[in-house]
TIDOFI-261922 format. One record per residue: residue number from 0; residue in one letter; x, y, z of N, C-alpha, C in turn. Coordinates in pm, 1 decimal, padded with zeros to 6 digits. Last residue first. Layout:
# residues N
<r><pos>NUM</pos><code>A</code><n_x>X</n_x><n_y>Y</n_y><n_z>Z</n_z><ca_x>X</ca_x><ca_y>Y</ca_y><ca_z>Z</ca_z><c_x>X</c_x><c_y>Y</c_y><c_z>Z</c_z></r>
...
END
This chain:
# residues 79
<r><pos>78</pos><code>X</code><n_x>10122.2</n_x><n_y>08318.1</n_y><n_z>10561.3</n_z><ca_x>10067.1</ca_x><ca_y>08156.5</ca_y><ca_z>10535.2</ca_z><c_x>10249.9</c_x><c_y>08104.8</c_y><c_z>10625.0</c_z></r>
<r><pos>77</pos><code>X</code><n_x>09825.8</n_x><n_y>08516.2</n_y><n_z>10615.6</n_z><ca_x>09997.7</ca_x><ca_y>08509.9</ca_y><ca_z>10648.0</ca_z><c_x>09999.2</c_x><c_y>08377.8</c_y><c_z>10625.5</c_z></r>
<r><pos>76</pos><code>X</code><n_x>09695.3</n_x><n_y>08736.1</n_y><n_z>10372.5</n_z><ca_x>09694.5</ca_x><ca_y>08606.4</ca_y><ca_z>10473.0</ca_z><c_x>09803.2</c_x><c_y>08567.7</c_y><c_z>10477.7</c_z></r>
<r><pos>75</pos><code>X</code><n_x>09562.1</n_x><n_y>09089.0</n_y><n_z>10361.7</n_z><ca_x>09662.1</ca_x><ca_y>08978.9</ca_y><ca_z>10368.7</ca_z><c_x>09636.4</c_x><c_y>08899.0</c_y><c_z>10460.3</c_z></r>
<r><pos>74</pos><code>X</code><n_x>09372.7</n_x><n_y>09222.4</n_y><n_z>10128.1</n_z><ca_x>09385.0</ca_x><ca_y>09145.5</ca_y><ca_z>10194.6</ca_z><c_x>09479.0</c_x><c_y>09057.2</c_y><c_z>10239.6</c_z></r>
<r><pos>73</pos><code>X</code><n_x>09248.1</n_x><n_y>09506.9</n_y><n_z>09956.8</n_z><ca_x>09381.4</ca_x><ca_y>09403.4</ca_y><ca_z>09944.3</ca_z><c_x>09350.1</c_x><c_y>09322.1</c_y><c_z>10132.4</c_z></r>
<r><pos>72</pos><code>X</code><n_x>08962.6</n_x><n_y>09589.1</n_y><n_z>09747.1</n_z><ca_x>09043.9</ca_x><ca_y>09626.8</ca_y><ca_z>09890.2</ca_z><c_x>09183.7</c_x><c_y>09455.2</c_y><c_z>09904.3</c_z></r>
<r><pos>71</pos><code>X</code><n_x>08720.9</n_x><n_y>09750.9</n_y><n_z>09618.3</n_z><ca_x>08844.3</ca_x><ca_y>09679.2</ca_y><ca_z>09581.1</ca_z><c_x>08910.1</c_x><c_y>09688.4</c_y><c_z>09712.1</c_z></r>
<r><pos>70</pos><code>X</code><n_x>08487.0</n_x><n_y>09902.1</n_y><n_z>09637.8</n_z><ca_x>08464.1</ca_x><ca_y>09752.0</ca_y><ca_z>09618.0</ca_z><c_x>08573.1</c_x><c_y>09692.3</c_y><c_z>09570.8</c_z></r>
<r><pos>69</pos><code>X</code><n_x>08612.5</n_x><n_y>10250.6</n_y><n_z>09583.3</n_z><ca_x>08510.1</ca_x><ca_y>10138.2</ca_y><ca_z>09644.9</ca_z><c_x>08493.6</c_x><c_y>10014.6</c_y><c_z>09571.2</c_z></r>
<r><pos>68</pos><code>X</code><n_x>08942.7</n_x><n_y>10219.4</n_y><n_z>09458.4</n_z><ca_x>08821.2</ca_x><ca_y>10250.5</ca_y><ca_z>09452.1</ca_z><c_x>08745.7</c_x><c_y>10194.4</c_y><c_z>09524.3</c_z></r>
<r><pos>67</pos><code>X</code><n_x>09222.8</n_x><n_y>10279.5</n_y><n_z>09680.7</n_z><ca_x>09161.4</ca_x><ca_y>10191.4</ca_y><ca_z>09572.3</ca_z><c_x>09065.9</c_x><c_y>10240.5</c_y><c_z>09612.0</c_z></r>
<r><pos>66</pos><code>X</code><n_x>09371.7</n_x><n_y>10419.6</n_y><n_z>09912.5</n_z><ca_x>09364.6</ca_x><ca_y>10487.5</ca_y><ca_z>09761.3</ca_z><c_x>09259.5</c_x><c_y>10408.8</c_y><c_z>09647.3</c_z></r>
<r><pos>65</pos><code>X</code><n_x>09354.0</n_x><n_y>10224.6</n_y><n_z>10129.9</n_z><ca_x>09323.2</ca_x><ca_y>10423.8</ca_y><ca_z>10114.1</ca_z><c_x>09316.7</c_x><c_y>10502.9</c_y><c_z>10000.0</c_z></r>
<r><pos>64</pos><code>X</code><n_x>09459.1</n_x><n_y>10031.7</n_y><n_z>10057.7</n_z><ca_x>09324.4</ca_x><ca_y>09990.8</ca_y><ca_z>10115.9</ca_z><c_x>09226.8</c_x><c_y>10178.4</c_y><c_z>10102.6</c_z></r>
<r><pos>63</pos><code>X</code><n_x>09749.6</n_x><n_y>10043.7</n_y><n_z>10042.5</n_z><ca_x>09703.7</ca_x><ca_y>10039.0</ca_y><ca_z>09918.5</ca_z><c_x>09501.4</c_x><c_y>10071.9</c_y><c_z>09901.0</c_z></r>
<r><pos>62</pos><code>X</code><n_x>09782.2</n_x><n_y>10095.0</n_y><n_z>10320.6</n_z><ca_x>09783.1</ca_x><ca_y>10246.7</ca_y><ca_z>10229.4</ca_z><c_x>09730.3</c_x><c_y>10180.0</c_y><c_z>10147.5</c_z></r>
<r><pos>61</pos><code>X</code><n_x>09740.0</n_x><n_y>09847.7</n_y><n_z>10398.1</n_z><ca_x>09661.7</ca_x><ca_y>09968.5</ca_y><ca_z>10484.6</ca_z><c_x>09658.8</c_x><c_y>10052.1</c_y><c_z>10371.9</c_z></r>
<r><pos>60</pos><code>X</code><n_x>09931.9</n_x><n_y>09706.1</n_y><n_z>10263.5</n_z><ca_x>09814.7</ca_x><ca_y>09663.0</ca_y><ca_z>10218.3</ca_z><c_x>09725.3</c_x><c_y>09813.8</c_y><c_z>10289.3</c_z></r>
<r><pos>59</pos><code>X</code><n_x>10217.2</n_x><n_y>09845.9</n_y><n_z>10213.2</n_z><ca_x>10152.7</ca_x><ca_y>09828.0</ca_y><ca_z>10307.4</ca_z><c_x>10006.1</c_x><c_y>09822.3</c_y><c_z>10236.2</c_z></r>
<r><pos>58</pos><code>X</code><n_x>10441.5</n_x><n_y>09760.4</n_y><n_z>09908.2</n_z><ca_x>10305.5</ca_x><ca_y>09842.4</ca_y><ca_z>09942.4</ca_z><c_x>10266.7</c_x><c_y>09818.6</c_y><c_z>10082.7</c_z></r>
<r><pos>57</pos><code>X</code><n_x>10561.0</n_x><n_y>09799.1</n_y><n_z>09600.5</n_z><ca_x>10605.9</ca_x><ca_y>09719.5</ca_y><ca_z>09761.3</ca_z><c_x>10476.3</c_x><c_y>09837.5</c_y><c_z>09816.7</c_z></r>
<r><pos>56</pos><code>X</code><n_x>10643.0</n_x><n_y>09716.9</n_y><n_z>09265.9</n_z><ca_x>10571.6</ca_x><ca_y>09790.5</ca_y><ca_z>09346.7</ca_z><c_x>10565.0</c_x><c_y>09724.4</c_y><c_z>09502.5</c_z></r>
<r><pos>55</pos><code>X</code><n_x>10781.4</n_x><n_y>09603.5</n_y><n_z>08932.7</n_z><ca_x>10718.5</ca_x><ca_y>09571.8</ca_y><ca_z>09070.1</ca_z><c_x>10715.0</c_x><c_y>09699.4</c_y><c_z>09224.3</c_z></r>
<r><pos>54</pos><code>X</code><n_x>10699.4</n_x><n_y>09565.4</n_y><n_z>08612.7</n_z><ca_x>10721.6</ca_x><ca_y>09649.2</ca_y><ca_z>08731.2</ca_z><c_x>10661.0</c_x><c_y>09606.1</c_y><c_z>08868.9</c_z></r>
<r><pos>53</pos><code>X</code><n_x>10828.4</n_x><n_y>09393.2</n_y><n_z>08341.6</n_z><ca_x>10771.1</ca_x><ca_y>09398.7</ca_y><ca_z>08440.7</ca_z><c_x>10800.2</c_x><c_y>09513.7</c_y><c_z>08550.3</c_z></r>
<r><pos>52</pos><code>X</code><n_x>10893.1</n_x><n_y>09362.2</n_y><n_z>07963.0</n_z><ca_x>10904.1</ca_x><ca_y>09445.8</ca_y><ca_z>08133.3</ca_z><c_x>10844.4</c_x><c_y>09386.5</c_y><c_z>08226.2</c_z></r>
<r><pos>51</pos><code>X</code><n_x>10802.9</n_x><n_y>09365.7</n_y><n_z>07746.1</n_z><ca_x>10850.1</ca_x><ca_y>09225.2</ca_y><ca_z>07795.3</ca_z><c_x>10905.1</c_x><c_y>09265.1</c_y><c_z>07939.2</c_z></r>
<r><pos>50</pos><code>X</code><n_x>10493.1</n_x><n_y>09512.2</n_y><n_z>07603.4</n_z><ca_x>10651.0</ca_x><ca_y>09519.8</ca_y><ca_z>07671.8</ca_z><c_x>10669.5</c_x><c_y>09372.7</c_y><c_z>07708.6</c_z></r>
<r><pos>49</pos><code>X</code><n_x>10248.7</n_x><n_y>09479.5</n_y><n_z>07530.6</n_z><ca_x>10316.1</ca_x><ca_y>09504.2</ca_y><ca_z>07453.8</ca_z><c_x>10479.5</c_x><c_y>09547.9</c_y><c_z>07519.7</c_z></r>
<r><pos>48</pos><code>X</code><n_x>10114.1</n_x><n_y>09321.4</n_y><n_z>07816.3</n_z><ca_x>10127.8</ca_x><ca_y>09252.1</ca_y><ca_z>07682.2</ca_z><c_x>10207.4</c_x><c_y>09329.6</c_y><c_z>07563.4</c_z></r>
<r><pos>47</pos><code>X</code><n_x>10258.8</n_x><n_y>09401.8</n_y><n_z>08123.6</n_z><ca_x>10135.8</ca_x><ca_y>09523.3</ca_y><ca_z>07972.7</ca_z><c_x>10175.1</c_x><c_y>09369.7</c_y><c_z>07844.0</c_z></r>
<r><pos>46</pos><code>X</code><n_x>10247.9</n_x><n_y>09452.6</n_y><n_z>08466.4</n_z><ca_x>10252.9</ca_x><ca_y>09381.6</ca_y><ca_z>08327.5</ca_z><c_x>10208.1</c_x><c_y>09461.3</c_y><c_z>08218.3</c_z></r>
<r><pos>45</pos><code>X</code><n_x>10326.1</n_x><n_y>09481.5</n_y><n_z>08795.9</n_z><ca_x>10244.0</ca_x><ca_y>09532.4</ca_y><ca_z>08654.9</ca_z><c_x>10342.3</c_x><c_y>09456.6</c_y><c_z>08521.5</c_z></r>
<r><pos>44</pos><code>X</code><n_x>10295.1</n_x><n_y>09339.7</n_y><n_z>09095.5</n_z><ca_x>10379.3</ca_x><ca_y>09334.2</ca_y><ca_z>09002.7</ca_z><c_x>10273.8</c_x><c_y>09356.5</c_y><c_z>08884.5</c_z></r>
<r><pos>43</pos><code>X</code><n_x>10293.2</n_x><n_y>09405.6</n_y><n_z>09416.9</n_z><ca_x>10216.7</ca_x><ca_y>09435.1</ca_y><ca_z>09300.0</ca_z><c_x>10323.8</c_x><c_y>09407.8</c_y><c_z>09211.8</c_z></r>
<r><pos>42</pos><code>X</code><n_x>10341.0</n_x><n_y>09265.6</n_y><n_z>09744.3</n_z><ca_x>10398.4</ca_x><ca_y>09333.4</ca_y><ca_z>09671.5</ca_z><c_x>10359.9</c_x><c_y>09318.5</c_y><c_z>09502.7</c_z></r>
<r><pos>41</pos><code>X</code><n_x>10285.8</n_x><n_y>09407.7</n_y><n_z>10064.3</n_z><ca_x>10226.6</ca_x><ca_y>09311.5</ca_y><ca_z>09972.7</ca_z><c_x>10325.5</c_x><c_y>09383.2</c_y><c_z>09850.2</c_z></r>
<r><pos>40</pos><code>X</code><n_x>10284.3</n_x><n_y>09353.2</n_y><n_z>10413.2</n_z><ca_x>10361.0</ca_x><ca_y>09383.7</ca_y><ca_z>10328.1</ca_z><c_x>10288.5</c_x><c_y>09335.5</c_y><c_z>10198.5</c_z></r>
<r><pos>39</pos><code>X</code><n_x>10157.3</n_x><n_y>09355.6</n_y><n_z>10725.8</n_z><ca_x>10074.3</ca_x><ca_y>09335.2</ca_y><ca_z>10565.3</ca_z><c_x>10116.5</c_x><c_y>09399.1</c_y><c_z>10495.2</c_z></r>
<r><pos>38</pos><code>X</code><n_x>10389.2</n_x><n_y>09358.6</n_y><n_z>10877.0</n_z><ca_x>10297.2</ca_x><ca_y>09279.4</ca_y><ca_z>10848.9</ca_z><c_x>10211.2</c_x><c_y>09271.0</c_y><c_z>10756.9</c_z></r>
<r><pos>37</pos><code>X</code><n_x>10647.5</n_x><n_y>09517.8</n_y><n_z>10828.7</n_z><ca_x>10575.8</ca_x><ca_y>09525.2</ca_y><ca_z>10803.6</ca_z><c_x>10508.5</c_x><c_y>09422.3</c_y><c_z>10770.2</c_z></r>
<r><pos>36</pos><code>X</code><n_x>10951.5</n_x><n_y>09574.7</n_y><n_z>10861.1</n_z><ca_x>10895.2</ca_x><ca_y>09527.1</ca_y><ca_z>10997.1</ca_z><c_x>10742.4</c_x><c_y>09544.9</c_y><c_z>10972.3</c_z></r>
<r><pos>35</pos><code>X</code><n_x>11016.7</n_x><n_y>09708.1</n_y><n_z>10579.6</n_z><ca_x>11099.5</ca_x><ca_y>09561.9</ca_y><ca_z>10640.3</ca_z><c_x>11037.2</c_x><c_y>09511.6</c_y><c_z>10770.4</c_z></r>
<r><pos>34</pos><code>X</code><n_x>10911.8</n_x><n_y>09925.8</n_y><n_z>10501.3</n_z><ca_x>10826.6</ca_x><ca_y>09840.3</ca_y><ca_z>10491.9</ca_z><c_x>10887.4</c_x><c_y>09709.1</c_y><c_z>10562.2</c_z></r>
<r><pos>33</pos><code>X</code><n_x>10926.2</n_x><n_y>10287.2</n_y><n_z>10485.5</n_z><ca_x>11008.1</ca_x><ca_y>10130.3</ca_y><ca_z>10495.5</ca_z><c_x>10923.3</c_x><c_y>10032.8</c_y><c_z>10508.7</c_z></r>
<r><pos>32</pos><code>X</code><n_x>10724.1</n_x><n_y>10505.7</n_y><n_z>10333.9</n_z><ca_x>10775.1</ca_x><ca_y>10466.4</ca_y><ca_z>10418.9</ca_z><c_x>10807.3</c_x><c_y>10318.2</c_y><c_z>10443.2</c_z></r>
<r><pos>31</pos><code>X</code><n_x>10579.9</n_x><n_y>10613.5</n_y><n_z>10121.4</n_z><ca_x>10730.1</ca_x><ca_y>10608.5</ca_y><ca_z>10135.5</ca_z><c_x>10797.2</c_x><c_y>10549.7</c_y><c_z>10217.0</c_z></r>
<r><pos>30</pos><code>X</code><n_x>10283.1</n_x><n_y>10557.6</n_y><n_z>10100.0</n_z><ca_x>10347.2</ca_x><ca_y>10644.0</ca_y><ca_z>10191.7</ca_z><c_x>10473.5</c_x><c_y>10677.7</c_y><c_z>10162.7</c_z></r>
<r><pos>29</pos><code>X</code><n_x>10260.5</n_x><n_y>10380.2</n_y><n_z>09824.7</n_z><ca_x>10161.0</ca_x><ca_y>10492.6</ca_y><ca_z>09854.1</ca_z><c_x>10249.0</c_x><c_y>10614.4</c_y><c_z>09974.4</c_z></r>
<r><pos>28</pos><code>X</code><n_x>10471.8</n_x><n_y>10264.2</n_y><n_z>09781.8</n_z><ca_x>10461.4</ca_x><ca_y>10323.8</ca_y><ca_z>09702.7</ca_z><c_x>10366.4</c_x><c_y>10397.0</c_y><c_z>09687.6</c_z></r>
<r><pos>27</pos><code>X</code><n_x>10723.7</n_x><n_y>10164.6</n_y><n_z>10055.9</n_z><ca_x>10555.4</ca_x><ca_y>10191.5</ca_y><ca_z>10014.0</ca_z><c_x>10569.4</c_x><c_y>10223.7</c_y><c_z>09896.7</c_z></r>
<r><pos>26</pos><code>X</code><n_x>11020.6</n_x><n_y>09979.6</n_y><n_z>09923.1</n_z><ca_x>10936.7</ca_x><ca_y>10089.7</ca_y><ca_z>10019.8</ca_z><c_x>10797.0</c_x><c_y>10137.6</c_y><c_z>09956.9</c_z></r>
<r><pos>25</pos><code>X</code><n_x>11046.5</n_x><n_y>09618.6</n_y><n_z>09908.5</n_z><ca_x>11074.4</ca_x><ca_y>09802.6</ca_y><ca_z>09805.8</ca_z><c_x>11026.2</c_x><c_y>09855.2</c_y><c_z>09944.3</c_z></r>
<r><pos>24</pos><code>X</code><n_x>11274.1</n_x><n_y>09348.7</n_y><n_z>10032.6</n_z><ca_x>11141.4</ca_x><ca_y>09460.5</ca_y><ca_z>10055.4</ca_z><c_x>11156.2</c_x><c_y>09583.0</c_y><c_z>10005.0</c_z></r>
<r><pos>23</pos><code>X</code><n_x>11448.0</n_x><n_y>09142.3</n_y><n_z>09864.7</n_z><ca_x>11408.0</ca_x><ca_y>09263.7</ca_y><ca_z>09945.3</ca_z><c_x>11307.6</c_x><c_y>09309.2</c_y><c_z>09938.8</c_z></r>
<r><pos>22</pos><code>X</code><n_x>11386.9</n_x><n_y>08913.0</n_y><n_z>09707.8</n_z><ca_x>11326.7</ca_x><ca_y>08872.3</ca_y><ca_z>09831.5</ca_z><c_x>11331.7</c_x><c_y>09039.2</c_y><c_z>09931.9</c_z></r>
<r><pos>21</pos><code>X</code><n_x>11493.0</n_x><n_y>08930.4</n_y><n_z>09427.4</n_z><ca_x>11581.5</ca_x><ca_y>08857.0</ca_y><ca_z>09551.9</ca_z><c_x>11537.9</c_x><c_y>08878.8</c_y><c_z>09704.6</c_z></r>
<r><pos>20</pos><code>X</code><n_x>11397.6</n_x><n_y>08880.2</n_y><n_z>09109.2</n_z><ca_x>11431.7</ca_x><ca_y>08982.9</ca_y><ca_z>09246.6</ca_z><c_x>11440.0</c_x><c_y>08864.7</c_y><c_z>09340.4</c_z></r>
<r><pos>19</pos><code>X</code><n_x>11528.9</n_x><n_y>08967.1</n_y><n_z>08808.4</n_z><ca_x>11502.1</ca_x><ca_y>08820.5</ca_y><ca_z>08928.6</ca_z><c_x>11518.6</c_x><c_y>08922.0</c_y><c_z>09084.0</c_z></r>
<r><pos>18</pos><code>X</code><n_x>11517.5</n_x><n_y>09140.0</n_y><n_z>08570.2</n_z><ca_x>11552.6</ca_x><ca_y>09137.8</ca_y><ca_z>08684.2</ca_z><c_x>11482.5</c_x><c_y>09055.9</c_y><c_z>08786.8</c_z></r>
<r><pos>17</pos><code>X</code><n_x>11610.9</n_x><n_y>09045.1</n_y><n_z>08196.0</n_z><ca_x>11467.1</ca_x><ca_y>09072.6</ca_y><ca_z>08290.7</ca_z><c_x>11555.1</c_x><c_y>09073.4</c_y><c_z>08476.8</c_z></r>
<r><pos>16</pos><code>X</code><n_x>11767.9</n_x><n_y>08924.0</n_y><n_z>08063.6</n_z><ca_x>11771.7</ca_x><ca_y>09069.0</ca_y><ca_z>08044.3</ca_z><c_x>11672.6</c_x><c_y>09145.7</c_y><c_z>08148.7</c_z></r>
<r><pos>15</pos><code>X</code><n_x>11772.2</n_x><n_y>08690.9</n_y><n_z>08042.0</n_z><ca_x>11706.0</ca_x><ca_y>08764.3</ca_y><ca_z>07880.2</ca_z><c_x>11691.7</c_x><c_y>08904.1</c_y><c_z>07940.8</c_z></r>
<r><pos>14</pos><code>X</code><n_x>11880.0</n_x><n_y>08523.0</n_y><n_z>08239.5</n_z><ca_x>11952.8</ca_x><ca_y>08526.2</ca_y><ca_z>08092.5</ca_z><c_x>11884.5</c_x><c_y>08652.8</c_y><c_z>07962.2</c_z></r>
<r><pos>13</pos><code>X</code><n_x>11862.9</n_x><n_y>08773.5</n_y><n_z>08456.9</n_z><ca_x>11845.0</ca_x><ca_y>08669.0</ca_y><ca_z>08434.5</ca_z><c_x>11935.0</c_x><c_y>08663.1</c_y><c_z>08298.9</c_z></r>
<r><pos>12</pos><code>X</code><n_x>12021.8</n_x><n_y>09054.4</n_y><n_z>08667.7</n_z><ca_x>11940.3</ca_x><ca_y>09005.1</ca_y><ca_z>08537.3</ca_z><c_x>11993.2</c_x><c_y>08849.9</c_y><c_z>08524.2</c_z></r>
<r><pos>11</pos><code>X</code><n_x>11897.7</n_x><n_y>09066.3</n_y><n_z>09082.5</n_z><ca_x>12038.3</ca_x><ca_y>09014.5</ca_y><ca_z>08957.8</ca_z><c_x>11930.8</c_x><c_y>08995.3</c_y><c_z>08818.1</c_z></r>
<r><pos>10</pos><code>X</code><n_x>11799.3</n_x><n_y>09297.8</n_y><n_z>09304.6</n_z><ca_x>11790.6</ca_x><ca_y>09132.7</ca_y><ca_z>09259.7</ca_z><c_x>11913.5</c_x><c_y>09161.8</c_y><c_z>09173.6</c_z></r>
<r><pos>9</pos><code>X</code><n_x>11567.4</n_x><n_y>09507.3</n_y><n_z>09422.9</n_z><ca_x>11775.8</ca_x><ca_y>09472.1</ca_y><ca_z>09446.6</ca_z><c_x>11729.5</c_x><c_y>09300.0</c_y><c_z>09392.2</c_z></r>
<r><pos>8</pos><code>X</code><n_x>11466.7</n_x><n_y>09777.8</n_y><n_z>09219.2</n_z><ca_x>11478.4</ca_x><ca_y>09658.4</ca_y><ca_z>09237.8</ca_z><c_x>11602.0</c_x><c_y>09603.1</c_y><c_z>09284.4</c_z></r>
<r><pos>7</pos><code>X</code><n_x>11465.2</n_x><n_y>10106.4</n_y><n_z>09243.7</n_z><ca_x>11486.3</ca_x><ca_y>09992.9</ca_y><ca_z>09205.1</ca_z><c_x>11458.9</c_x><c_y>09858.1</c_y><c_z>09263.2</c_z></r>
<r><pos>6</pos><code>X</code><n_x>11130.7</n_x><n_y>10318.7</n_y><n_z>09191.3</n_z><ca_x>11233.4</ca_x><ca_y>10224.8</ca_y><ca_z>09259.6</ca_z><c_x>11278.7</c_x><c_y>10133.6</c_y><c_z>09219.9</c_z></r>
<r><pos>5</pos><code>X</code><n_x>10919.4</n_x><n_y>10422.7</n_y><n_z>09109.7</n_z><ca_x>11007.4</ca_x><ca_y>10377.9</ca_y><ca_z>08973.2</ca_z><c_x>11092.3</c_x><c_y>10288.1</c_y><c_z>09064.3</c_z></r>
<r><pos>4</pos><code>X</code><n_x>10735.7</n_x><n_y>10518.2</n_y><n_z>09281.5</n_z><ca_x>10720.4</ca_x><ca_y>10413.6</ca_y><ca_z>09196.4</ca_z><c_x>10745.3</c_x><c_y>10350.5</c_y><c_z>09134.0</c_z></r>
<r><pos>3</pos><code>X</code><n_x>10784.0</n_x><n_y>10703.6</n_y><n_z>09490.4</n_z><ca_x>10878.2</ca_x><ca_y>10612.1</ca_y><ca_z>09446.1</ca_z><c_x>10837.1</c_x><c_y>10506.6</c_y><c_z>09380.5</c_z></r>
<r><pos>2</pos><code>X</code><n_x>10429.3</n_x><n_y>10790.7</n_y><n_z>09542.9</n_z><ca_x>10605.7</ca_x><ca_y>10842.3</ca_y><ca_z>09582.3</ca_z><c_x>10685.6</c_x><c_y>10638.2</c_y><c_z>09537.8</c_z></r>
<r><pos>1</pos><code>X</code><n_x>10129.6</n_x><n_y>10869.9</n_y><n_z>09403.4</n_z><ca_x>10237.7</ca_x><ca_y>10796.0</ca_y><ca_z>09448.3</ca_z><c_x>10381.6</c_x><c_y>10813.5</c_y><c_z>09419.0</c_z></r>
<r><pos>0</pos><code>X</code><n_x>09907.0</n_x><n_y>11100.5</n_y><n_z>09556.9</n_z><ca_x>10030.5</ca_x><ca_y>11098.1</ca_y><ca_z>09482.5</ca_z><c_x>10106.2</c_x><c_y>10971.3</c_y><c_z>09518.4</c_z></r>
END
């Protein structure tokens, strides 16, 4: 089950209405749990060609690594 998927976003709307995010950290969207002291923080942004939306998603790469199918797995490099 994913928990808080709809979460908001803390940013500001741009000129067309779209939300500019501003660098906070969402909370898991596999566990729930905070993510601000989290090393392999990653964060998913969904698209669809028939919306002008975007959704963005905050994830510990570990949980995302527990739910994806075999031969998909997230990887973080700290740059």
């Amino acid at each position: 089950m994913i928990r808080n998927a709809t979460q908001k976003i803390c940013g500001q709307l741009n000129g067309e209405g779209h939300v500019r995010v501003t660098g906070q950290r969402l909370r898991c969207c596999v566990c729930g749990c905070d993510t601000a002291d989290g090393t392999d923080y990653v964060r998913l942004e969904l698209t669809t060609e028939y919306v002008a939306t975007r959704q963005w998603l905050g994830a510990h790469a570990a949980c995302l690594n527990g739910v994806l199918a075999p031969g998909f797995s997230v990887e973080v490099h700290l740059m």
